[in-house]
C-alpha positions as a Markdown table, in Angstrom:
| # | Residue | x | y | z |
|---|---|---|---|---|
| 1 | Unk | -20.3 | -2.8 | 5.5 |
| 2 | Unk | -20.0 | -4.0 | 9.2 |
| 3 | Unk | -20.9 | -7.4 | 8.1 |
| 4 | Unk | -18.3 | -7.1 | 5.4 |
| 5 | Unk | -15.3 | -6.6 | 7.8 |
| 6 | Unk | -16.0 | -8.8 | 10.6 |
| 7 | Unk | -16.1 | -11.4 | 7.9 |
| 8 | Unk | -12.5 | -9.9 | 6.6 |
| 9 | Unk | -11.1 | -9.8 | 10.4 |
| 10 | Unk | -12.0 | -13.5 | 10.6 |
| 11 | Unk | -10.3 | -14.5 | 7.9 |
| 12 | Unk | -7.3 | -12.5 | 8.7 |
| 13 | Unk | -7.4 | -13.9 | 12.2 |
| 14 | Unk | -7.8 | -17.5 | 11.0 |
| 15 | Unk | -4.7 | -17.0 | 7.9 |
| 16 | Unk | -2.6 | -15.8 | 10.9 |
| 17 | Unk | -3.2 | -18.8 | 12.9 |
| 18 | Unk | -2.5 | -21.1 | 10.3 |
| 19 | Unk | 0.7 | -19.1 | 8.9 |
| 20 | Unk | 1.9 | -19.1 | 12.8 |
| 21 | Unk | 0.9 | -23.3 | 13.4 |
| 22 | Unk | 3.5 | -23.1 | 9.9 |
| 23 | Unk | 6.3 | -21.2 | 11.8 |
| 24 | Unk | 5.6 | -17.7 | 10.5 |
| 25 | Unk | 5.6 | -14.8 | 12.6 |
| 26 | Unk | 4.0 | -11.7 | 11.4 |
| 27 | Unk | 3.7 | -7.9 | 12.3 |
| 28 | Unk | 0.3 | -6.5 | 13.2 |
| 29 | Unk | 0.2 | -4.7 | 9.5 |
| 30 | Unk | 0.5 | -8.5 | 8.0 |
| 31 | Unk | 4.3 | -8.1 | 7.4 |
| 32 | Unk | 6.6 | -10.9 | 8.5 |
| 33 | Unk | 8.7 | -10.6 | 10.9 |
| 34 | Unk | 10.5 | -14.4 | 11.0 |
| 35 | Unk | 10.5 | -17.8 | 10.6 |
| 36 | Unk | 10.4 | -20.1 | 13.9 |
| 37 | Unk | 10.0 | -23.9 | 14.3 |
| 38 | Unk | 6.9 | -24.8 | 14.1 |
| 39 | Unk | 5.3 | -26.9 | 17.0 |
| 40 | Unk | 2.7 | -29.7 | 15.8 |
| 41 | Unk | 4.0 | -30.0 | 12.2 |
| 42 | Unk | 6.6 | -32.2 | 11.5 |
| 43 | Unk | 9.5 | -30.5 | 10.1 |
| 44 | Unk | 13.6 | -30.7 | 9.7 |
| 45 | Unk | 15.7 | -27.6 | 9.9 |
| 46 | Unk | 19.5 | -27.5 | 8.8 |
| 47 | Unk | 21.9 | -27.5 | 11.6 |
| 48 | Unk | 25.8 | -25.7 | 10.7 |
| 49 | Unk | 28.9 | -25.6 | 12.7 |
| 50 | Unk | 28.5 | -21.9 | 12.1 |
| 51 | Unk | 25.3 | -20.4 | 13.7 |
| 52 | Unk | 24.6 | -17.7 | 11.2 |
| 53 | Unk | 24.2 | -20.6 | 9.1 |
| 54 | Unk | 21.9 | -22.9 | 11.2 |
| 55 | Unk | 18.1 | -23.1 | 11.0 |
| 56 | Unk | 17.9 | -21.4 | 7.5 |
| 57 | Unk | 16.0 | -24.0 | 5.9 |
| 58 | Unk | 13.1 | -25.4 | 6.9 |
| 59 | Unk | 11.4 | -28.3 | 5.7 |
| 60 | Unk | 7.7 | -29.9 | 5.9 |
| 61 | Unk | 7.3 | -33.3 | 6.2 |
| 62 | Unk | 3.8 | -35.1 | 5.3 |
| 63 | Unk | 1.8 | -36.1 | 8.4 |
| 64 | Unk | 1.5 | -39.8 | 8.4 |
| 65 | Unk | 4.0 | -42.5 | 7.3 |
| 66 | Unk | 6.0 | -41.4 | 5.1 |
């Protein structure tokens, strides 16, 4: 059983660091709590005169050439 949960708390620690690399931002029950820009992936985010409208879409680019 103990055995059984560390190896569940790893993968929760490790889906958490890859959803955060992404830009996500969760709660500590696994719920989200926002979207942010993410830092090492490349990425383009919308910007709008209005800023209620600005940064709601994100998107991912390929690493590399593109």
């Amino acid at each position: 059983w103990e055995e059984k949960l560390r190896k569940t708390e790893f993968i929760r620690k490790e889906r958490e660091a890859v959803l955060a690399e992404m830009g996500v931002a969760l709660k500590e029950d696994g719920g989200t709590i926002g979207v942010f820009s993410p830092k090492k992936s490349p990425h383009l985010v919308n910007l709008n005169e209005d800023p209620l409208m600005s940064e709601c879409l994100l998107y991912y680019i390929k690493e590399g050439t593109t």
